[in-house]
Structures are given as structure tokens and as C-alpha cells.
mmCIF file of the N, C-alpha and C atoms, coordinates in Angstrom:
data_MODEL
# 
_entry.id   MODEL 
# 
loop_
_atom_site.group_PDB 
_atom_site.id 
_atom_site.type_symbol 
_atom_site.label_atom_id 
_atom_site.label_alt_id 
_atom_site.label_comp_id 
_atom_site.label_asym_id 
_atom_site.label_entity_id 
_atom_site.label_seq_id 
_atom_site.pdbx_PDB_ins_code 
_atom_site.Cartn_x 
_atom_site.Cartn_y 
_atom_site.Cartn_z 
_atom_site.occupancy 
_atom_site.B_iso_or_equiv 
_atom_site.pdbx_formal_charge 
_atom_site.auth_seq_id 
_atom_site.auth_comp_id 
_atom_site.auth_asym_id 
_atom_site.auth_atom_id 
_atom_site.pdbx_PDB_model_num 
ATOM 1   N N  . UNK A 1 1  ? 151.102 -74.676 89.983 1.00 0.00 ? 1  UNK A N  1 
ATOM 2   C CA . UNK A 1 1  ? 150.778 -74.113 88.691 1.00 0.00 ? 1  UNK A CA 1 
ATOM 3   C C  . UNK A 1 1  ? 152.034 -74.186 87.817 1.00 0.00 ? 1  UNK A C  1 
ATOM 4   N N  . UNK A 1 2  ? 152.159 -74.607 86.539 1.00 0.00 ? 2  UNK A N  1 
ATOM 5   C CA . UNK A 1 2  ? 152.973 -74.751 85.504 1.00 0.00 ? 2  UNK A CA 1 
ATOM 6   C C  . UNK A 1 2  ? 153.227 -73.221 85.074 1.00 0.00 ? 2  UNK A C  1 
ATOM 7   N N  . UNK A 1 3  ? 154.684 -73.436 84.491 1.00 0.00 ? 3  UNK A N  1 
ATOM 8   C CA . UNK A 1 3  ? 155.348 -71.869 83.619 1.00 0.00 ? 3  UNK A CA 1 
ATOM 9   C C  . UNK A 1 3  ? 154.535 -71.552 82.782 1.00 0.00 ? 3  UNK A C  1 
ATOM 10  N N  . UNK A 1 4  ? 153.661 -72.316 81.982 1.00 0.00 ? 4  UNK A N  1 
ATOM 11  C CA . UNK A 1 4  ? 152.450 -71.903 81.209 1.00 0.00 ? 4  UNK A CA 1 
ATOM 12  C C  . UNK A 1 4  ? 151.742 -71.321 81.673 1.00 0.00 ? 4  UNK A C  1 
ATOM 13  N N  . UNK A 1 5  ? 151.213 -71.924 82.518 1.00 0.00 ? 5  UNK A N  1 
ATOM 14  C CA . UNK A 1 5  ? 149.812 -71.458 83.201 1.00 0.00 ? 5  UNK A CA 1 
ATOM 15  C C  . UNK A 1 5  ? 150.074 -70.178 83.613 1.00 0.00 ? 5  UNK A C  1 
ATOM 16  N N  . UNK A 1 6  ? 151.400 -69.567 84.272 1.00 0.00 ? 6  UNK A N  1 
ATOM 17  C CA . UNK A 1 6  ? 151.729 -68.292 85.094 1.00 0.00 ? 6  UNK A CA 1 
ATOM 18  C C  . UNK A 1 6  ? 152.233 -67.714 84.181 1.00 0.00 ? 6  UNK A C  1 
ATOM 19  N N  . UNK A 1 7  ? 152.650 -67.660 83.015 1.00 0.00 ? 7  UNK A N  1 
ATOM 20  C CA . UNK A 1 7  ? 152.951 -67.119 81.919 1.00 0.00 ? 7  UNK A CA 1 
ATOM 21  C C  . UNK A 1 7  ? 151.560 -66.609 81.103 1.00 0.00 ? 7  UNK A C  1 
ATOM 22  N N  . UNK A 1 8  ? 150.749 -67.001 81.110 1.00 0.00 ? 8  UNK A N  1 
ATOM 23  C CA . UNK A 1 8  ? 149.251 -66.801 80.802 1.00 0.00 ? 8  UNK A CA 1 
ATOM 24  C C  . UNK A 1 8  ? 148.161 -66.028 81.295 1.00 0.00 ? 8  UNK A C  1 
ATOM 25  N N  . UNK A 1 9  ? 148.869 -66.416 82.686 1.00 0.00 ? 9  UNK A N  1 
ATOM 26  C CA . UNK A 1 9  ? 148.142 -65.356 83.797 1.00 0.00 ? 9  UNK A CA 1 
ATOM 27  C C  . UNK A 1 9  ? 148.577 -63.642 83.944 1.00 0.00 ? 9  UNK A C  1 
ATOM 28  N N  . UNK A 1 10 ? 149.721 -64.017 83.688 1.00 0.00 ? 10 UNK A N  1 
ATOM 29  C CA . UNK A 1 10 ? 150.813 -62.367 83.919 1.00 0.00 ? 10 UNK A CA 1 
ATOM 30  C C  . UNK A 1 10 ? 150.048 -61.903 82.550 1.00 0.00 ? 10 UNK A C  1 
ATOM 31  N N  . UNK A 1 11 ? 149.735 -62.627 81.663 1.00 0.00 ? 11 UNK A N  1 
ATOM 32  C CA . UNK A 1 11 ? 149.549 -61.873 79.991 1.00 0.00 ? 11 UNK A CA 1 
ATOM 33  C C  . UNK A 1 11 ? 148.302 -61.455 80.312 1.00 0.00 ? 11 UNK A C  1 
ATOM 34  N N  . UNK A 1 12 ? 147.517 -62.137 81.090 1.00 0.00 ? 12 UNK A N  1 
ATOM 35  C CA . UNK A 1 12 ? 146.507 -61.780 81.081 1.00 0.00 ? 12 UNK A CA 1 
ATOM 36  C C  . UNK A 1 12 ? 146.285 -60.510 81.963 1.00 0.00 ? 12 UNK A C  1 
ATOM 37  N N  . UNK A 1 13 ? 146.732 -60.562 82.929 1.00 0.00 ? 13 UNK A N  1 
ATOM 38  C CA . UNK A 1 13 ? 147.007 -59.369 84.050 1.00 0.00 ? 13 UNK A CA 1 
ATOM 39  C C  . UNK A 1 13 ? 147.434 -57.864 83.183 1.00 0.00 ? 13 UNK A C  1 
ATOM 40  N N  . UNK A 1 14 ? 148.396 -58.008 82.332 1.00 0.00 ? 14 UNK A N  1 
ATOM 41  C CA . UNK A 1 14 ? 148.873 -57.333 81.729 1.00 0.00 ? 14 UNK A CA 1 
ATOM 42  C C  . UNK A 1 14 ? 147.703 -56.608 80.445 1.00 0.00 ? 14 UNK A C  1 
ATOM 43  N N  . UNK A 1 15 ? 147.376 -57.613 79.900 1.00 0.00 ? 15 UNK A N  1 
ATOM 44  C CA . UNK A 1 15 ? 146.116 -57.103 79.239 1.00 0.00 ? 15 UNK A CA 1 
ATOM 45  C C  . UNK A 1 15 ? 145.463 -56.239 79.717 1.00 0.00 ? 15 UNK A C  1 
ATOM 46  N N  . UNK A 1 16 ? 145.128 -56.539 80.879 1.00 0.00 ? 16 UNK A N  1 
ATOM 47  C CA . UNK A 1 16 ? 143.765 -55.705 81.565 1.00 0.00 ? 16 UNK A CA 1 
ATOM 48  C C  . UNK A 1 16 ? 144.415 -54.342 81.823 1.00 0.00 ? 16 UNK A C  1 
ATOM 49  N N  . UNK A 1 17 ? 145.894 -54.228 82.336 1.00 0.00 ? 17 UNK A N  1 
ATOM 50  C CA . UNK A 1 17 ? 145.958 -53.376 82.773 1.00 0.00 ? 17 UNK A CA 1 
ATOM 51  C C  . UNK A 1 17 ? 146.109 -51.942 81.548 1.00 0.00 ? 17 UNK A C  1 
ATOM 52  N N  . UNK A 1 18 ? 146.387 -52.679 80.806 1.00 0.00 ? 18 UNK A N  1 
ATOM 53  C CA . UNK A 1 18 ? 147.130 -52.051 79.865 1.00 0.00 ? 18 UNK A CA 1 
ATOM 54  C C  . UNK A 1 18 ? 145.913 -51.481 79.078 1.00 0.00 ? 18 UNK A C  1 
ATOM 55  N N  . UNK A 1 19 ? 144.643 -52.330 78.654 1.00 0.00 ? 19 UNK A N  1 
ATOM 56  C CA . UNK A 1 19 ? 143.309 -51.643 78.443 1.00 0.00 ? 19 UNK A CA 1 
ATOM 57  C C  . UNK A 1 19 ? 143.018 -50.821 79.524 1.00 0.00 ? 19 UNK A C  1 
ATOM 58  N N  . UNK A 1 20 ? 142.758 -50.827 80.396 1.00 0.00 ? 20 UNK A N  1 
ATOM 59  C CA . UNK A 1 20 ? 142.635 -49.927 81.665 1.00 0.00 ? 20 UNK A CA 1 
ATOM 60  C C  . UNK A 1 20 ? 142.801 -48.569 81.526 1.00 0.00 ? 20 UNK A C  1 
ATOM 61  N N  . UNK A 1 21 ? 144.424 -48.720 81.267 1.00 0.00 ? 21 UNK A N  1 
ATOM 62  C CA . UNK A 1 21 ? 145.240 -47.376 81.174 1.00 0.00 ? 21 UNK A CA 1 
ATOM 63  C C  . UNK A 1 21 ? 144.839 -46.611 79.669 1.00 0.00 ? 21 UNK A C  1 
ATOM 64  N N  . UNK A 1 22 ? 144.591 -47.557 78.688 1.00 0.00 ? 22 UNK A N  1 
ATOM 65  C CA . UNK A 1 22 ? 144.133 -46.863 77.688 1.00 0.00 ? 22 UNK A CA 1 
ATOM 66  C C  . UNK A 1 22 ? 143.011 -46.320 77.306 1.00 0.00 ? 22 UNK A C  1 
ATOM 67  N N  . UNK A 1 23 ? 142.330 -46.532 78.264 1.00 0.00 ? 23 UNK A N  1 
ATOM 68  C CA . UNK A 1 23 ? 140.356 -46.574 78.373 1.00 0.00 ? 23 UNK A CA 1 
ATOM 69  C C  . UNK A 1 23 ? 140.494 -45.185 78.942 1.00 0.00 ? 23 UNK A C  1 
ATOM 70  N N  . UNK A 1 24 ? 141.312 -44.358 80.032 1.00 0.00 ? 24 UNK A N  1 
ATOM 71  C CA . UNK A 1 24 ? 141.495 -43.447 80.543 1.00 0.00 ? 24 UNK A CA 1 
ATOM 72  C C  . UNK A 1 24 ? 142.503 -42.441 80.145 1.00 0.00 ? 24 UNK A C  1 
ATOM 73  N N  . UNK A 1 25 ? 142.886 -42.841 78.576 1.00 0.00 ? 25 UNK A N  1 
ATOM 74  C CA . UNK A 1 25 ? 143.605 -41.962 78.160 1.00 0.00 ? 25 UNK A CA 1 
ATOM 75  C C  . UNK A 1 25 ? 142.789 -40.598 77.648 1.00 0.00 ? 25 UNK A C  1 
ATOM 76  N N  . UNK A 1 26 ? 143.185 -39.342 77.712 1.00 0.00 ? 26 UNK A N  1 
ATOM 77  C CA . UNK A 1 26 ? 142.028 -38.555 76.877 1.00 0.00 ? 26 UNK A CA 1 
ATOM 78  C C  . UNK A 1 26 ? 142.419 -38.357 75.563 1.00 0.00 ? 26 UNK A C  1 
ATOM 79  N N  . UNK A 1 27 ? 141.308 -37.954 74.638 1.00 0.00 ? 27 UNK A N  1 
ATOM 80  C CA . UNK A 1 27 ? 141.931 -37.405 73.441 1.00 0.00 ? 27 UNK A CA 1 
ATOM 81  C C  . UNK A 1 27 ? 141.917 -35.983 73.038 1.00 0.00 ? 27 UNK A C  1 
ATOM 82  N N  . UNK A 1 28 ? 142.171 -35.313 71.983 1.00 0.00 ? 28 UNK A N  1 
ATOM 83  C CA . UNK A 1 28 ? 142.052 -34.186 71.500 1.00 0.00 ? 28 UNK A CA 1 
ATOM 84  C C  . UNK A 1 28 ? 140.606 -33.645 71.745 1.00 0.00 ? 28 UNK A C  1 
ATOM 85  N N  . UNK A 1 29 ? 140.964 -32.441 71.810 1.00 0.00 ? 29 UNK A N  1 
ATOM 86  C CA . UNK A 1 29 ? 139.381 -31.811 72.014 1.00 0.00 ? 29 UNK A CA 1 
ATOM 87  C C  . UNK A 1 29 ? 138.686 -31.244 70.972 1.00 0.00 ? 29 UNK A C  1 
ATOM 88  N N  . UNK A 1 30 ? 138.060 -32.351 70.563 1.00 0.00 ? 30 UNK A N  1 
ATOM 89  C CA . UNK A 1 30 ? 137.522 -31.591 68.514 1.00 0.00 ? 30 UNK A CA 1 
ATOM 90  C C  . UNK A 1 30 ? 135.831 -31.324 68.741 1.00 0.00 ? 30 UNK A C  1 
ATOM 91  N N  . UNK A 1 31 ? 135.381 -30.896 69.909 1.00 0.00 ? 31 UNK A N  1 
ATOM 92  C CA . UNK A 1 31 ? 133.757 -30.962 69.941 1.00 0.00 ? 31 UNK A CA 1 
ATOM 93  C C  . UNK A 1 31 ? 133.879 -29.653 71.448 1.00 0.00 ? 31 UNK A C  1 
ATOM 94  N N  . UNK A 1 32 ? 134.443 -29.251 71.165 1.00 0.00 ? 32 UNK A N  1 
ATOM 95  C CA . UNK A 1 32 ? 133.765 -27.604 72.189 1.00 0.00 ? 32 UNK A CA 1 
ATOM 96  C C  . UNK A 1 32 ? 132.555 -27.356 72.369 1.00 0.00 ? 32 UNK A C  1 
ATOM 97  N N  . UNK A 1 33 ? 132.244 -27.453 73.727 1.00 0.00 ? 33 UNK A N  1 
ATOM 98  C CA . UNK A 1 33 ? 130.625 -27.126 73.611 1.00 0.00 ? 33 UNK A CA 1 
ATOM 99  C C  . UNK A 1 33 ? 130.603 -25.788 74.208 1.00 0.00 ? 33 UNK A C  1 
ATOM 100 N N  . UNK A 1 34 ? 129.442 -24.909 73.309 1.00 0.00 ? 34 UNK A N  1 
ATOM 101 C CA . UNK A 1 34 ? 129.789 -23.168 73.218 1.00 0.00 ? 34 UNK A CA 1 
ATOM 102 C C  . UNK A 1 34 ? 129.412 -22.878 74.869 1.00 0.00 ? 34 UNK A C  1 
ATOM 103 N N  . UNK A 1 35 ? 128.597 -24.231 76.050 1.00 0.00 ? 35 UNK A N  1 
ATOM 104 C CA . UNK A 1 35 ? 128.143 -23.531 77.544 1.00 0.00 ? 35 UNK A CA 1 
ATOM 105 C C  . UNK A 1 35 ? 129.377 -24.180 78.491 1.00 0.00 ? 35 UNK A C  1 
ATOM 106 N N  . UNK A 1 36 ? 130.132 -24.795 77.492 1.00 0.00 ? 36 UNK A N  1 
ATOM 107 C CA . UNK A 1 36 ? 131.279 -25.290 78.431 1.00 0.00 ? 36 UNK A CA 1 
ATOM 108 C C  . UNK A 1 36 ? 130.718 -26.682 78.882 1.00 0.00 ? 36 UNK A C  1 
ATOM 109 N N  . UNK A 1 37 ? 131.809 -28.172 79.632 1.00 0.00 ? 37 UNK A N  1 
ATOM 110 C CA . UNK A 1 37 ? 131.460 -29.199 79.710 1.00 0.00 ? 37 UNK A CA 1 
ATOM 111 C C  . UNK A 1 37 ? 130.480 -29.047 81.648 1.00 0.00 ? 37 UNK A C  1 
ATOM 112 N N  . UNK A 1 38 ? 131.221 -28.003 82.025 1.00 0.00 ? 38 UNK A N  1 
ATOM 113 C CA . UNK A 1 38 ? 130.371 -28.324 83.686 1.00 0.00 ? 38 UNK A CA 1 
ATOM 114 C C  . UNK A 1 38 ? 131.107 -29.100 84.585 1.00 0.00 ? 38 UNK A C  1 
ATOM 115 N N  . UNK A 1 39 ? 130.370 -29.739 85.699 1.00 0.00 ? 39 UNK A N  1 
ATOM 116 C CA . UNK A 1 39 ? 131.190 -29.987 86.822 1.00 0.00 ? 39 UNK A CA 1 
ATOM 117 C C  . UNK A 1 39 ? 131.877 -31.676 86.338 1.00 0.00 ? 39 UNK A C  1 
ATOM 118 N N  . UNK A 1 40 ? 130.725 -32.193 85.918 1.00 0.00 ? 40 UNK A N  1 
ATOM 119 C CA . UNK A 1 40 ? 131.068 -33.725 85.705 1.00 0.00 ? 40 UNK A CA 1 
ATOM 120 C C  . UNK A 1 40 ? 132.252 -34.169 84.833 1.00 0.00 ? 40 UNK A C  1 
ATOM 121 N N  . UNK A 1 41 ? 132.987 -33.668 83.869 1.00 0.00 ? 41 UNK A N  1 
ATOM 122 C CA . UNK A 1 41 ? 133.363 -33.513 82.958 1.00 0.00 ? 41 UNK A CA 1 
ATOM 123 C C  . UNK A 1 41 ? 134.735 -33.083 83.269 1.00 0.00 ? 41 UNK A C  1 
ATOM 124 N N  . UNK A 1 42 ? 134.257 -32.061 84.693 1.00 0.00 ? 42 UNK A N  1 
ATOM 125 C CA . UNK A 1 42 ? 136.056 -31.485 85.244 1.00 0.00 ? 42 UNK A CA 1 
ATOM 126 C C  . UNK A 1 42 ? 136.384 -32.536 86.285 1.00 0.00 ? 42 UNK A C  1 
ATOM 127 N N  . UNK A 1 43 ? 135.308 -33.303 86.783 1.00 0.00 ? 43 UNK A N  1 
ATOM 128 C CA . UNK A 1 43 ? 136.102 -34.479 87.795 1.00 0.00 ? 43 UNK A CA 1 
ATOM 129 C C  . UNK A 1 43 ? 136.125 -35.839 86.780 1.00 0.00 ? 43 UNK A C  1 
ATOM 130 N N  . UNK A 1 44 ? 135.719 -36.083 85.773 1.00 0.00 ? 44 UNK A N  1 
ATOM 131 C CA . UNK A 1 44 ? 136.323 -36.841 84.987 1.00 0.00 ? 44 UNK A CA 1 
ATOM 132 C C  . UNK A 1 44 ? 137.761 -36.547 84.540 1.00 0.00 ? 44 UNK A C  1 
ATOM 133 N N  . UNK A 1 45 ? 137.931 -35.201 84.306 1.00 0.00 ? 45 UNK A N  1 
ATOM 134 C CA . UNK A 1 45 ? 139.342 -34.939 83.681 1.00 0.00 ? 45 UNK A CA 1 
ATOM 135 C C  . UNK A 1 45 ? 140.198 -34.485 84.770 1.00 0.00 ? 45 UNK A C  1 
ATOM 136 N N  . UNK A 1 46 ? 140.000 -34.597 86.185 1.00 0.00 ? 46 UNK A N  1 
ATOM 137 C CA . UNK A 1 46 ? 140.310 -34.734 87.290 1.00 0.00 ? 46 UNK A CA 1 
ATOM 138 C C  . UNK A 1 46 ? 141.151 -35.887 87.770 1.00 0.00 ? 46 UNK A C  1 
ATOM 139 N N  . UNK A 1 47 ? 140.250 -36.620 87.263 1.00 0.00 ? 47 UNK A N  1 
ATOM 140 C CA . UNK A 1 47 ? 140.770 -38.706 87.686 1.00 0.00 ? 47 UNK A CA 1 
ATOM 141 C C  . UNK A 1 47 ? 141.738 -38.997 86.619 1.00 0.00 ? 47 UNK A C  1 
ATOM 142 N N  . UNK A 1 48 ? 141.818 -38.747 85.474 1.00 0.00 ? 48 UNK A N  1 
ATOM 143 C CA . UNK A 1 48 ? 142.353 -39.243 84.195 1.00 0.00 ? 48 UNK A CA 1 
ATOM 144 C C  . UNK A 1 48 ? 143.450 -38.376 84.319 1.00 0.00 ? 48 UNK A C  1 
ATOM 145 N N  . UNK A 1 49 ? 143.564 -37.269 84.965 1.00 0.00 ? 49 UNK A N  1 
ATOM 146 C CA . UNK A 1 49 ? 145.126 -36.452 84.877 1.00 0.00 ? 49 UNK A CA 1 
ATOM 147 C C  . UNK A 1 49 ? 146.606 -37.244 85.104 1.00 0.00 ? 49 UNK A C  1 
ATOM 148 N N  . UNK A 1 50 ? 146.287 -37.627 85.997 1.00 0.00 ? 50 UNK A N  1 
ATOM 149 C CA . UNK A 1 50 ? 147.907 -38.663 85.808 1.00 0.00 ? 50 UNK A CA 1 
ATOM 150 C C  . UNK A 1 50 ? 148.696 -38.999 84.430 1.00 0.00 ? 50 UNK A C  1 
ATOM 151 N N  . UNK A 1 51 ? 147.516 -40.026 83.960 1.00 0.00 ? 51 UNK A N  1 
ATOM 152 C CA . UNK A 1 51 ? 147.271 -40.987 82.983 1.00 0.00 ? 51 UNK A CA 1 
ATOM 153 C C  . UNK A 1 51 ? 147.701 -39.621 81.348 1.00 0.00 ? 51 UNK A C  1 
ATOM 154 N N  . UNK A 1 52 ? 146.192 -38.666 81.472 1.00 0.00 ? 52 UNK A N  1 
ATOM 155 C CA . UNK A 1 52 ? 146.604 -37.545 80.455 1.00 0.00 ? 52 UNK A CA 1 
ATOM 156 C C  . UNK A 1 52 ? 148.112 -36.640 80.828 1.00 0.00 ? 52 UNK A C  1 
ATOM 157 N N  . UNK A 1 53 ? 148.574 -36.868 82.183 1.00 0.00 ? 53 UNK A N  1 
ATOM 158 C CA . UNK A 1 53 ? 149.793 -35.825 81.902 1.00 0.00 ? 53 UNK A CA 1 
ATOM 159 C C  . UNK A 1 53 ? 150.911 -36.397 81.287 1.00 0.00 ? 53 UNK A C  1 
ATOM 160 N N  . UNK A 1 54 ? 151.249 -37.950 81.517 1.00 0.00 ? 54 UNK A N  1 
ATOM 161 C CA . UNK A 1 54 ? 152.060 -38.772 80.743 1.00 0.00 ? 54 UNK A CA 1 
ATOM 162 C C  . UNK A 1 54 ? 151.791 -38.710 79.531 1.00 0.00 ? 54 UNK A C  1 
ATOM 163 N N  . UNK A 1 55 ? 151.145 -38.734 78.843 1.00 0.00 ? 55 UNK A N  1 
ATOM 164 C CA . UNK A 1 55 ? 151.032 -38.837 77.726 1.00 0.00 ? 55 UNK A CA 1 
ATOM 165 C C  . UNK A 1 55 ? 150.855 -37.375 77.147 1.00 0.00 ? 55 UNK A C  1 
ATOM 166 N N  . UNK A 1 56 ? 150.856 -36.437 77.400 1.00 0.00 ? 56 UNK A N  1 
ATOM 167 C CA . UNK A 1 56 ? 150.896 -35.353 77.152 1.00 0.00 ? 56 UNK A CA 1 
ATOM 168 C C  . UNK A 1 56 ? 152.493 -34.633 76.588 1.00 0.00 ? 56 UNK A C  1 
ATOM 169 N N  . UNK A 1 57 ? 153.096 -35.562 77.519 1.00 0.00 ? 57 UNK A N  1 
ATOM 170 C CA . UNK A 1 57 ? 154.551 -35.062 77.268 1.00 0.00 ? 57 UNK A CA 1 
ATOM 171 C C  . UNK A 1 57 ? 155.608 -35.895 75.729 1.00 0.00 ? 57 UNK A C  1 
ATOM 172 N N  . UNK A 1 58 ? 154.768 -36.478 75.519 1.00 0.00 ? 58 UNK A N  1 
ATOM 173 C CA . UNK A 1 58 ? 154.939 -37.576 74.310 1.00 0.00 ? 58 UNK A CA 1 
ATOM 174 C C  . UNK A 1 58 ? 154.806 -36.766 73.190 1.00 0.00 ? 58 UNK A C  1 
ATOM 175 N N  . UNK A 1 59 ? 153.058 -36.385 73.121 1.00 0.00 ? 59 UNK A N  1 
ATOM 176 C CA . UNK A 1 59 ? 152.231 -35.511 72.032 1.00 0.00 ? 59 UNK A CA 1 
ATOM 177 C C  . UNK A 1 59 ? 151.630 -34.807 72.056 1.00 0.00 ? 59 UNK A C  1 
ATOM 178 N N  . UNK A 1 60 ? 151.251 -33.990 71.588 1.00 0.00 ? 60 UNK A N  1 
ATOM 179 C CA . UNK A 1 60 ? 151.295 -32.428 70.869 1.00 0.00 ? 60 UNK A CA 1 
ATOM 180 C C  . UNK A 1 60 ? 149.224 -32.160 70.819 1.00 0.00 ? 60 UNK A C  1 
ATOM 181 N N  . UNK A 1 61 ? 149.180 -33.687 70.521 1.00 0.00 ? 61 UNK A N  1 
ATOM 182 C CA . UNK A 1 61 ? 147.587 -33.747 70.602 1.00 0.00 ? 61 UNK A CA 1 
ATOM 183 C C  . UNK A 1 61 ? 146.444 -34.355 72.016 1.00 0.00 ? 61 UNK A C  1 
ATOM 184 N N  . UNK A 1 62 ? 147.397 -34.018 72.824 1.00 0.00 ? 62 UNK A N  1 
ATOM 185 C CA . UNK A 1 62 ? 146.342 -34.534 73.865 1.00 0.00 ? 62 UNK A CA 1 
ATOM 186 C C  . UNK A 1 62 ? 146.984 -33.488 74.557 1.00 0.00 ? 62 UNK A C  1 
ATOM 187 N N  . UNK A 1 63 ? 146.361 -32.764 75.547 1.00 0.00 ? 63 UNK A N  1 
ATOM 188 C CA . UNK A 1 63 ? 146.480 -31.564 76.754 1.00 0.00 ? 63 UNK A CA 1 
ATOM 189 C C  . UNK A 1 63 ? 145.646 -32.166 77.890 1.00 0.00 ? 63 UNK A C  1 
ATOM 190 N N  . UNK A 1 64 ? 146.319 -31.138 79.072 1.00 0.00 ? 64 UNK A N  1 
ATOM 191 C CA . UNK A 1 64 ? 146.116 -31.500 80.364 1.00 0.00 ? 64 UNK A CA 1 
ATOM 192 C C  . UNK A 1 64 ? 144.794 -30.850 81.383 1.00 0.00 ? 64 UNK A C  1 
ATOM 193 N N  . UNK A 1 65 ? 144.318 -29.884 80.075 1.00 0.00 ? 65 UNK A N  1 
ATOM 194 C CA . UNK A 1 65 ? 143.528 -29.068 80.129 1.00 0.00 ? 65 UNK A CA 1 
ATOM 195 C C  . UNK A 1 65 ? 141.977 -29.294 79.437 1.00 0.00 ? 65 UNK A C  1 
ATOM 196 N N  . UNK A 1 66 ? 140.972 -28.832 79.743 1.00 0.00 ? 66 UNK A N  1 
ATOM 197 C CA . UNK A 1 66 ? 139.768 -28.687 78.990 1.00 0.00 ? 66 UNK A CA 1 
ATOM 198 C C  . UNK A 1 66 ? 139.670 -26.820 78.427 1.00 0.00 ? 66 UNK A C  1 
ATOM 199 N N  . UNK A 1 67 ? 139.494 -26.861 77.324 1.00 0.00 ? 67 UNK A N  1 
ATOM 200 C CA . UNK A 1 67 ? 139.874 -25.286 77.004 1.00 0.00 ? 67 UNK A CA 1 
ATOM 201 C C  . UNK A 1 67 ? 138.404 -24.839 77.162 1.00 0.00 ? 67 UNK A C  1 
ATOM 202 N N  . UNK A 1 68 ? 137.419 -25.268 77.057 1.00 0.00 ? 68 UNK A N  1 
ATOM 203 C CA . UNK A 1 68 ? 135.462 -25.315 76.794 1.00 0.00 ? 68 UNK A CA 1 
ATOM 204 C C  . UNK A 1 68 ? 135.390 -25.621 78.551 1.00 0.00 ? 68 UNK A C  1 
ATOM 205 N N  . UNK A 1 69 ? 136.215 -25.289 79.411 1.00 0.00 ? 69 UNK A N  1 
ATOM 206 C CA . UNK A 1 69 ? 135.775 -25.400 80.799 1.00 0.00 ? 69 UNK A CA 1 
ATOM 207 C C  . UNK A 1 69 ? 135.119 -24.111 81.542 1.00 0.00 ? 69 UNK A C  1 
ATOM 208 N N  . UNK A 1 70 ? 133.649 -24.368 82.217 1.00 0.00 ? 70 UNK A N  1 
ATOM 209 C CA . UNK A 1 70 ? 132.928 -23.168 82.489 1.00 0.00 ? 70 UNK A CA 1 
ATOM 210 C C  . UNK A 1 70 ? 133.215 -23.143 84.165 1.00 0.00 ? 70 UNK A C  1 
ATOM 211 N N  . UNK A 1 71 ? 133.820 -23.649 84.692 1.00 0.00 ? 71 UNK A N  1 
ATOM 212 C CA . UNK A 1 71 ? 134.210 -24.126 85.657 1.00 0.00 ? 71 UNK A CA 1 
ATOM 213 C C  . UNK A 1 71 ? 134.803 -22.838 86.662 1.00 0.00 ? 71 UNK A C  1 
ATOM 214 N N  . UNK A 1 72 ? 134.992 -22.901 87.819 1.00 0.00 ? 72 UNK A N  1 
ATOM 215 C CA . UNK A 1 72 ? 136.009 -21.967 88.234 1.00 0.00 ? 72 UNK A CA 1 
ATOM 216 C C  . UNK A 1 72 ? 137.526 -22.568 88.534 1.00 0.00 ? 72 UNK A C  1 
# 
């Protein structure tokens, strides 16, 4: 394989990953629901914690938390 070709491939690798990581970023919480989100919702924001705690420490608008959690 040519420096092109593997130069193309890494970009491409890189792409994906990099959508990946951003697909699982969370955002601000502007939609509170008044019965709380429930179980599904806390193992979604379960999996994405890594991802949300890095970026948490950046900005002011994403938390590590669900505040609308009915959860125990």
C-alpha cells in the first residue's frame, strides 16, 4: 500500500472515530421532563459518562448529571 493510500486510511479511521466520540457527547439539559427521564435514559447517561466527564471539565454547559432523574 502507498503513503497515500495509508494516509487516507488513518483520515479515514480518524473520522469515524472522532464522529463516534461526538455522537456520544451529551448536551445541556433544556427539556426537563416534570416524571423524570427513568431507567433507560440513566444507562444511556451511564455509557456516555466518560466521554460527558471530559468534556465537562472544559464547559460550564454540559454536566455529569441528569437533574430530571427519578431514579434512585
Amino acid at each position: 500500500m502507498s503513503s497515500r493510500g495509508r494516509a487516507g486510511v488513518v483520515a479515514g479511521v480518524l473520522l469515524v472515530v472522532v464522529l463516534t466520540l461526538g455522537a456520544c457527547a451529551a448536551g445541556p439539559n433544556v427539556d426537563v421532563s416534570p416524571e423524570g427521564l427513568g431507567f433507560w435514559w440513566g444507562l444511556w447517561h451511564g455509557l456516555i459518562l466518560p466521554v460527558t466527564f471530559i468534556i465537562s471539565l472544559f464547559t460550564d454547559t454540559v454536566t455529569i448529571y441528569e437533574v430530571g432523574n427519578n431514579g434512585n
